[in-house]
N, C-alpha and C positions, 0 to 999 in steps of 0.2 A: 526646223529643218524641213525645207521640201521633200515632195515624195521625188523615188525614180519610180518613172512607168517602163515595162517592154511587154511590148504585144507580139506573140509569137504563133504562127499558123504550122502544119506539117512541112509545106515550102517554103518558110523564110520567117527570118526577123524582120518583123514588119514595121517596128521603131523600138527604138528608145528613147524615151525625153526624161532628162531632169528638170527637176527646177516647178515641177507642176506643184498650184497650190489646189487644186481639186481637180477631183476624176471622180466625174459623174458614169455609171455602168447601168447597161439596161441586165439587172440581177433576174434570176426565174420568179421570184416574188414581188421584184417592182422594181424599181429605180434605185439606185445606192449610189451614196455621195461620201465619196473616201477623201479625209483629211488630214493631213501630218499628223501623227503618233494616232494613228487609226488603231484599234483594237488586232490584234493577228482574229485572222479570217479566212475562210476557205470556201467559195460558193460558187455556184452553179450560175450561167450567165443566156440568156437570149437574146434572141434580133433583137435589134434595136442600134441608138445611136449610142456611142461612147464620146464623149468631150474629154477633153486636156483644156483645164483653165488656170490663168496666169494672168492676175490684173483681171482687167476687161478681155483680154485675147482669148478666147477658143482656137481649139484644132481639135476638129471634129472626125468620128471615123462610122464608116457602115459596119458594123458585127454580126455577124452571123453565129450568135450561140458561142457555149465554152466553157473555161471553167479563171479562176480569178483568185488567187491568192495575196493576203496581205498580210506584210510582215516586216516589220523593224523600216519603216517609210519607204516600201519597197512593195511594189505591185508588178502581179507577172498574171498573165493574162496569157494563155491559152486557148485560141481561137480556133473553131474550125474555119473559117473565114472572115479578113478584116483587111479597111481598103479605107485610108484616107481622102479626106476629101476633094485633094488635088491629084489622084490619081486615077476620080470614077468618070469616064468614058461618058460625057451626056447625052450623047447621039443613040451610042450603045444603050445604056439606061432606059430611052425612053423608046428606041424599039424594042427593047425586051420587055417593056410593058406593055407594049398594043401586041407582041403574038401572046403574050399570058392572057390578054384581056380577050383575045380574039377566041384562043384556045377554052376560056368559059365560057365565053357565049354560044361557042358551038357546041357544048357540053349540056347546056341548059336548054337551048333552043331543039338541037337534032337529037339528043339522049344520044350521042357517038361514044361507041365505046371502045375506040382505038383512043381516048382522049385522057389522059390520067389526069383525073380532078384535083389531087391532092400536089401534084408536081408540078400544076399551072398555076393553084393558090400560091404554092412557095413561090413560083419565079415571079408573078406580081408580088409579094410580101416585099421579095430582095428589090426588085427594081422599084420598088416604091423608096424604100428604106433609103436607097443607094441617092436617088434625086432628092429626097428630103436630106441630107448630109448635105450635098450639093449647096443647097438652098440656104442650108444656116449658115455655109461658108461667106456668102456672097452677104448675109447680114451684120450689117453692122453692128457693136456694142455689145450689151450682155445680152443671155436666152430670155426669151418672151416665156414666162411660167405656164404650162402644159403645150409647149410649142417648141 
């Protein structure tokens, strides 16, 4: 029996899919690869990419953190932010990586201290995250292993 996946933020059901034969999650310890009659589980999730695979098909999504429970072929996913691949903004994306990129290097270069270091690392983390989602969408076949 396939799993159900729903990925759920404070603003919205962000999906539901049946029928997934794996759901790969970027877990706070590494990578997890959830397969029908998966053990019940209850863990802790970081950025990273989340897949839905079926066959060869992906559907890929940007995560931002969370938390991910498994039970009875049933996956609920608790996001604080998650954004499939067809609906990340690429223009958007890749300017919100050149003001984070811009905002460190004025951090590094001038020692500015209106400049929060740690709030510009995240927003290049997300805008990286977000165009690599992008990117495996547009790939054909199955994931390239650490890629």
């Amino acid at each position: 029996m396939p799993l159900t996946v729903e990925i759920v933020t404070a603003e919205r059901i962000v999906r539901v899919e049946q029928g997934v034969d794996v759901l790969v999650a970027p877990g706070s310890e590494g990578q997890l690869a959830i397969l029908p009659r998966h053990a019940a589980l209850m863990t802790t999730l970081d950025s990273g990419e989340l897949v839905f695979r079926r066959g060869n098909d992906e559907t890929p999504f940007a995560l931002t953190g969370g938390f991910m429970e498994v039970r009875n072929d049933r996956v609920t996913i608790l996001a604080d932010a998650a954004e499939a691949a067809e609906e990340i903004d690429v223009a958007r994306a890749e300017a919100a990586r050149t003001r984070a990129e811009e905002r460190l290097r004025l951090a590094h270069e001038q020692m500015h201290r209106d400049v929060d270091l740690a709030r510009a690392q995240a927003a290049l983390q997300r805008s990286l995250l977000r165009l690599k989602v992008v990117q495996r969408r547009r790939r054909p076949g199955p994931p390239r292993p650490g890629g």
